[in-house]
ROZA-604314 format. One record per residue (C-alpha): y, x, z; residue number from 1. Coordinates in pm, whole numbers, plus 50000, padded with zeros to 5 digits. Layout:
BEGIN
     yy     xx     zz  resi
      Y      X      Z   NUM
...
This chain:
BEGIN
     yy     xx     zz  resi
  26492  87213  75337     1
  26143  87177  75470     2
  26142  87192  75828     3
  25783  87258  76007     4
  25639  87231  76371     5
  25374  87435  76526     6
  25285  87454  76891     7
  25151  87750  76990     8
  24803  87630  77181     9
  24671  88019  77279    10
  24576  88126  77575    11
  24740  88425  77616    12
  25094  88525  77465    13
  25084  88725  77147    14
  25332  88789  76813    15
  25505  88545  76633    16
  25386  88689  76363    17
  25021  88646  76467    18
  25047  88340  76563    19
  25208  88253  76224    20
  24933  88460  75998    21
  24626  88406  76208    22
  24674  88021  76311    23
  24914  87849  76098    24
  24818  88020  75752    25
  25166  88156  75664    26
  25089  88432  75437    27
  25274  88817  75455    28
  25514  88718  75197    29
  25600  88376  75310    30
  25687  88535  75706    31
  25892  88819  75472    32
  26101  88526  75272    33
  26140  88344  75570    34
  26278  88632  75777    35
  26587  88635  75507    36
  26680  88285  75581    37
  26964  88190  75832    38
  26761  87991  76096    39
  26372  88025  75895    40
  26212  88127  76229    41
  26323  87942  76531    42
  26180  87897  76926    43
  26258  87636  77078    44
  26622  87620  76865    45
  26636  87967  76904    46
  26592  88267  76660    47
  26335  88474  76690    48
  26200  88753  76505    49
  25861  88815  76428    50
  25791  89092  76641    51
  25878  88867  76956    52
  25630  88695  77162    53
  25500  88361  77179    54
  25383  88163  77472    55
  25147  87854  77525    56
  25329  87556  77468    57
  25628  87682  77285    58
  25756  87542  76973    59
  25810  87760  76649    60
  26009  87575  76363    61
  26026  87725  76021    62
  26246  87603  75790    63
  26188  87678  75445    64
  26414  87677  75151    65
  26317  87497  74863    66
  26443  87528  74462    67
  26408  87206  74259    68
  26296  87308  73936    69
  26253  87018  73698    70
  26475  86710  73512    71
  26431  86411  73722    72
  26345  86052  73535    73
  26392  85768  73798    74
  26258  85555  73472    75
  25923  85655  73552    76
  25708  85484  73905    77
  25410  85667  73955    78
  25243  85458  74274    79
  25283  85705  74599    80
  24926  85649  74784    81
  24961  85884  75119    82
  25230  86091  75252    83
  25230  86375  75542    84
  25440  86633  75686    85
  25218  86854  75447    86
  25135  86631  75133    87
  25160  86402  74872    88
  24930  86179  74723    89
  25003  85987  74390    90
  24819  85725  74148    91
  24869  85893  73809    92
  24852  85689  73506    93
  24605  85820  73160    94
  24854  85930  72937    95
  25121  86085  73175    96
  25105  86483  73216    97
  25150  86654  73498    98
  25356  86932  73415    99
  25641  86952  73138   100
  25578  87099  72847   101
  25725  87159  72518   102
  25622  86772  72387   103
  25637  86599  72700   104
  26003  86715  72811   105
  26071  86456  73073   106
  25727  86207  73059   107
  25516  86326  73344   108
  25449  86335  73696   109
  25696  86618  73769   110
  25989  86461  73667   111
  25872  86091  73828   112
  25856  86378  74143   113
  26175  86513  74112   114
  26340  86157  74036   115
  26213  86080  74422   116
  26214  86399  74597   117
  26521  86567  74453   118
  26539  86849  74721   119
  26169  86971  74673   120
  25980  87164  74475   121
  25687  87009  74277   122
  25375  87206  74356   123
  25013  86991  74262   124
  24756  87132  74453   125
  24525  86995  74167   126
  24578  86907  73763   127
  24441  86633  73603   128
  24435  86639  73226   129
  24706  86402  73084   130
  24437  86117  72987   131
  24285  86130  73336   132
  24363  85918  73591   133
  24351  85889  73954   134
  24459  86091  74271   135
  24689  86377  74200   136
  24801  86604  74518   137
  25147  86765  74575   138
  25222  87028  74822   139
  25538  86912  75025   140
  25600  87299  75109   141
  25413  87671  74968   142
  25257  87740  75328   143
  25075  87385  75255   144
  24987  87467  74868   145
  24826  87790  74950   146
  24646  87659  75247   147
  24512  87347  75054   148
  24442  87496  74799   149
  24079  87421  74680   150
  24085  87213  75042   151
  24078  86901  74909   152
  23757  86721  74824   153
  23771  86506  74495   154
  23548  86271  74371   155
  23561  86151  73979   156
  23399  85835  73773   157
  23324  85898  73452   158
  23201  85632  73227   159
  22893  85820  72999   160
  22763  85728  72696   161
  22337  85755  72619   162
  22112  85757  72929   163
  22193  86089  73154   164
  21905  86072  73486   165
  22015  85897  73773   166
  22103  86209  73935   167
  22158  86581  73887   168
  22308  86888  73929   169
  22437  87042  73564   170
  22518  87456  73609   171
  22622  87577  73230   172
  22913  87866  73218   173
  23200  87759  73046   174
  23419  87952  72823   175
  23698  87876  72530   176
  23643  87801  72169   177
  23735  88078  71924   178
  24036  87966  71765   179
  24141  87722  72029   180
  24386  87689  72273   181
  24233  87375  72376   182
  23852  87330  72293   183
  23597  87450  72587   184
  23159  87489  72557   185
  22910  87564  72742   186
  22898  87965  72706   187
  22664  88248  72806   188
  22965  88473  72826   189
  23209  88181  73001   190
  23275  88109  73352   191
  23013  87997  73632   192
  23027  87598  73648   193
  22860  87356  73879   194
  22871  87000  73845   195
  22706  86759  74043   196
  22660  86375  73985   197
  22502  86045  74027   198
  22425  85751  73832   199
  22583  85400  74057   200
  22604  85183  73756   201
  22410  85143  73450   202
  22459  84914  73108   203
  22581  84965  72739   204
  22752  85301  72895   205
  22690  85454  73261   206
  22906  85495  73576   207
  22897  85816  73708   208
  23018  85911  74009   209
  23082  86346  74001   210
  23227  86636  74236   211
  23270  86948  74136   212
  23145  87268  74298   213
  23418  87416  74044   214
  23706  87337  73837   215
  23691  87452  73486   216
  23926  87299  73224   217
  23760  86990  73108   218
  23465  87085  73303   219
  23303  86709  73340   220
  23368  86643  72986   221
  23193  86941  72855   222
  22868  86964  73116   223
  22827  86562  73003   224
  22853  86633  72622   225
  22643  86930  72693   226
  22322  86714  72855   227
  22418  86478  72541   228
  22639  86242  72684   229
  22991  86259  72637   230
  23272  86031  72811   231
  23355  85707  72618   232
  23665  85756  72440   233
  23648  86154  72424   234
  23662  86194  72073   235
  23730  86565  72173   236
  23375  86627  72290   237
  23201  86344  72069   238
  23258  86034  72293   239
  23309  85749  72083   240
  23647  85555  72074   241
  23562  85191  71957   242
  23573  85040  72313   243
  23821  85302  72473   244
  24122  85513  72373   245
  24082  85812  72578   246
  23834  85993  72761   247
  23689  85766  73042   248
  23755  85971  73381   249
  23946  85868  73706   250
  23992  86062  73996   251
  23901  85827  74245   252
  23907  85948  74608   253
  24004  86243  74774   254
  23913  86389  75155   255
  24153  86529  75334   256
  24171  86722  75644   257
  24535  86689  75797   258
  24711  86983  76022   259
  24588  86785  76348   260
  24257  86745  76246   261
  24233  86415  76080   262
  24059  86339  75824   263
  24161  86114  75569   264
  24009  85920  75333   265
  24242  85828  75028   266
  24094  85613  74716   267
  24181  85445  74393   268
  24006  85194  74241   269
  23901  85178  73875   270
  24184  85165  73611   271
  24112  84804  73384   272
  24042  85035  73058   273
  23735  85228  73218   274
  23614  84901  73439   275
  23620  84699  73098   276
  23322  84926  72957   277
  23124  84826  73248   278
């Protein structure tokens, strides 16, 4: 069971359940699940109810019951980059999924989670589509997934095909394709999408490094297809596959601002496929 500190650093007394909702981002519903549970809400050891008061200094614990939900497979190591009282950071492998699904039963970074945290819940604060690579983050709790959630600040290579500028800013909507559950395109009628990158490496194909002001499905694929360079290896949105076997995109660092105030700067280097093109 997830067990959680906060020190209550107000001024002035106030509610437990202020404090909770107003400084530590536990939602309504979380402070109503938690009221439920034998010893969810403590002081100092002690019980207390939400209604009570809080003073500087004081120590609330919540301890929060967690469900595991998915079919371990020790078989699978998935690297484990940075760990927190709040989060998880792993290296995923192209070609592993992150959830289970009806083809990949027991193959991706869920079950490599359960296999070493058997007691929690997996909750990614991000997805990465199974052929991309890179930094994938886990919630260790819910009061961290909702409070990270679009938090985090990712930054992607992509190795492009033809000659995009050396920097740029591509805003396209993005929407499905009739008749597919998996095929996006730049749409009048689709969702708002910003990407942003920069050129740091030019040759036969082009290094780009990218963040995203939002995160449509297969968002960097389609605004790089769209300016008419696709991702080697994305024979999905015209990238050619001679010199790669899947789209060439790795999630390679992520900022992160801890509970205390840290920041943290977590990377991953270049998987051999993608650094071969270059």
């Amino acid at each position: 069971m997830p067990r959680l500190e906060f020190i209550m650093k107000r001024e002035q007394p106030c509610t437990l359940e202020s404090f909770l909702r107003q400084d530590c981002g536990v939602s309504r519903r979380q402070l109503a699940r938690l009221k439920h549970v034998e010893g969810g809400l403590l002081r100092e050891g002690m019980p207390i109810r939400s209604i009570d008061p809080v003073y500087p200094g004081e120590c609330i614990v919540l301890q929060i019951p967690d469900v595991p939900h998915l079919q371990p497979n020790p078989a699978l190591h998935v690297p484990l980059v940075f760990e927190d009282e709040d989060l998880l950071v792993f290296d995923k492998p192209a070609g592993m999924p992150v959830h289970p699904s009806l083809h990949h039963a027991d193959d991706t970074l869920g079950n490599a989670f359960a296999a070493r945290f058997p007691s929690m819940t997996f909750r990614p604060v991000h997805r990465l589509d199974c052929n991309t690579s890179g930094l994938c983050a886990v919630a260790k709790h819910p009061i961290a997934a909702a409070s990270l959630h679009g938090q985090l600040e990712k930054t992607y290579y992509a190795v492009a095909e033809g000659m995009p500028p050396d920097s740029g800013t591509i805003t396209a909507p993005i929407g499905r394709v009739e008749g597919s559950l998996i095929l996006r395109q730049v749409s009048p009628d689709g969702k708002p999408a910003v990407t942003h990158y920069r050129i740091v490496q030019r040759g036969r194909y082009n290094l780009a490094e990218v963040r995203l002001e939002t995160g449509r499905t297969h968002q960097i694929r389609v605004h790089f297809a769209h300016i008419g360079c696709p991702l080697a290896g994305d024979d999905l949105y015209g990238g050619g596959t001679d010199a790669i076997g899947r789209h060439a995109l790795h999630c390679g660092a992520l900022r992160y601002t801890a509970r205390d105030g840290q920041v943290h700067e977590i990377t991953s280097g270049l998987p051999e496929d993608m650094s071969a093109l270059l």
